[in-house]
Wavefront OBJ file of the C-alpha trace (Angstrom):
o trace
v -171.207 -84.629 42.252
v -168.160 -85.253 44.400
v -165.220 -87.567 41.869
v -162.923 -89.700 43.739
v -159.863 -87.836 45.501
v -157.013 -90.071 44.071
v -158.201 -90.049 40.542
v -158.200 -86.518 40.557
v -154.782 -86.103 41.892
v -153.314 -88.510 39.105
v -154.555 -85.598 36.531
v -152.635 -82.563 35.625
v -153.951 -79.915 34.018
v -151.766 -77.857 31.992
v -152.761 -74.481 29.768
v -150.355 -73.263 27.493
v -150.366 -69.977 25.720
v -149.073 -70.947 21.970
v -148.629 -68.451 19.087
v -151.624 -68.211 17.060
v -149.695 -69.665 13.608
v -147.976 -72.213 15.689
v -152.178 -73.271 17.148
v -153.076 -72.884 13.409
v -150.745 -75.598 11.891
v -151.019 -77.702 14.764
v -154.963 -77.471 15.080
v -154.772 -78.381 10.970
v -152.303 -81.379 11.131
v -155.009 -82.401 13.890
v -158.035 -81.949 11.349
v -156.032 -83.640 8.512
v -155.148 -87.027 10.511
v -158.564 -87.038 11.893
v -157.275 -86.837 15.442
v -158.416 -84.704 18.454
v -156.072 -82.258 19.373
v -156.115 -83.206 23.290
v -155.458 -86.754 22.454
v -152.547 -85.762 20.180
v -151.200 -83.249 22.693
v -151.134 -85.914 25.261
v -149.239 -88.415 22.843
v -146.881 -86.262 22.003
v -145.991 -85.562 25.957
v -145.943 -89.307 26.549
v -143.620 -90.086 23.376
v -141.050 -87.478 24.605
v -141.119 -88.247 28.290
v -140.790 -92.224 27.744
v -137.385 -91.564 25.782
v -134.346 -92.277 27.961
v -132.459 -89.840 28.639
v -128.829 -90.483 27.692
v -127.239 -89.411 30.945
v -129.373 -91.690 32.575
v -128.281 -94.753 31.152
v -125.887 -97.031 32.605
v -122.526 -97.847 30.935
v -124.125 -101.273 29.083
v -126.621 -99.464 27.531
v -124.670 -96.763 25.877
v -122.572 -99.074 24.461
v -125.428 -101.300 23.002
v -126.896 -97.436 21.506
v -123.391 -96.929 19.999
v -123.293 -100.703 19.081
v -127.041 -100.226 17.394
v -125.654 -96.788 15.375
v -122.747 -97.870 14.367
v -124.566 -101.097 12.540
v -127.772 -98.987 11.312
v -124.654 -96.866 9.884
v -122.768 -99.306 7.798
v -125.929 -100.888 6.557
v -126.480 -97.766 5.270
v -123.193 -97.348 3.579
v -123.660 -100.891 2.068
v -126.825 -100.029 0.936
v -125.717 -97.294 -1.103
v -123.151 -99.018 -2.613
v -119.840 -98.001 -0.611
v -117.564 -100.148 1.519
v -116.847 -99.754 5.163
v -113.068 -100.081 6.456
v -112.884 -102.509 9.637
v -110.177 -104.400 11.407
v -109.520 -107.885 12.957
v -106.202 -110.109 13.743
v -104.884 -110.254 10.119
v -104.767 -106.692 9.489
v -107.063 -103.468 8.158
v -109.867 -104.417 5.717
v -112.107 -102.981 3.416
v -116.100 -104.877 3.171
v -118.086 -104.602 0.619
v -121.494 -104.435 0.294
v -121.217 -108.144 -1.024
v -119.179 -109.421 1.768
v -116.222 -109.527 0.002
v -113.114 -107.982 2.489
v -109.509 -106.818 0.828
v -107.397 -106.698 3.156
v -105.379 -102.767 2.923
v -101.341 -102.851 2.604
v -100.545 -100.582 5.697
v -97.281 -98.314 5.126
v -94.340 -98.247 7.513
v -94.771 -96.054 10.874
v -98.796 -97.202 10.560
v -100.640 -100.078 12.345
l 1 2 3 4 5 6 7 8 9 10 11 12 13 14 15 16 17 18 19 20 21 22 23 24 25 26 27 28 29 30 31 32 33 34 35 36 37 38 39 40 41 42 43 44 45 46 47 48 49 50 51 52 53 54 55 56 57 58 59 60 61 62 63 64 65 66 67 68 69 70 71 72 73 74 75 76 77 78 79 80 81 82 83 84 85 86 87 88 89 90 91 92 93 94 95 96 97 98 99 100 101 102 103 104 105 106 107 108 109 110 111
């Protein structure tokens, strides 16, 4: 049975040679979610090749990843209860997890 020439050279085959222990766990986390182990080797190559790459981004989007960590980051400090120190035209502040902001007395020689 002859399969069509382009499908075939969309397909990769790959064979790895993985430490029996390594195969073990694997081939159990497999058996415990149910999943074929093909399918789940093939989702885990998709998940880390559709990541960006860092160097690869352009000079917006690192900014909106810094922008998105620093936020996730300060939620996080509100959420456990601590304030985060921040800054705007009236002078150094600390905000609270309530919203509240006191403002920080700066001593000579600092801005």
């Amino acid at each position: 049975m002859k399969e069509d020439t382009a499908e075939t050279k969309a397909v990769r085959h790959i064979q790895l040679q993985v430490p029996a222990d390594l195969y073990k766990r694997f081939r159990g986390r497999c058996l415990e979610e149910d999943t074929n182990m093909r399918s789940k080797v093939l989702q885990l190559i998709r998940d880390y090749t559709e990541t960006e790459d860092f160097l690869d981004m352009d000079k917006a989007e690192v900014e909106g990843l810094y922008a998105k960590a620093t936020g996730d980051a300060i939620a996080e400090h509100h959420r456990a209860g601590r304030y985060t120190t921040h800054g705007d035209e009236k002078g150094t502040y600390r905000l609270y997890p309530d919203g509240a902001k006191e403002y920080v007395k700066l001593y000579k020689g600092q801005r």
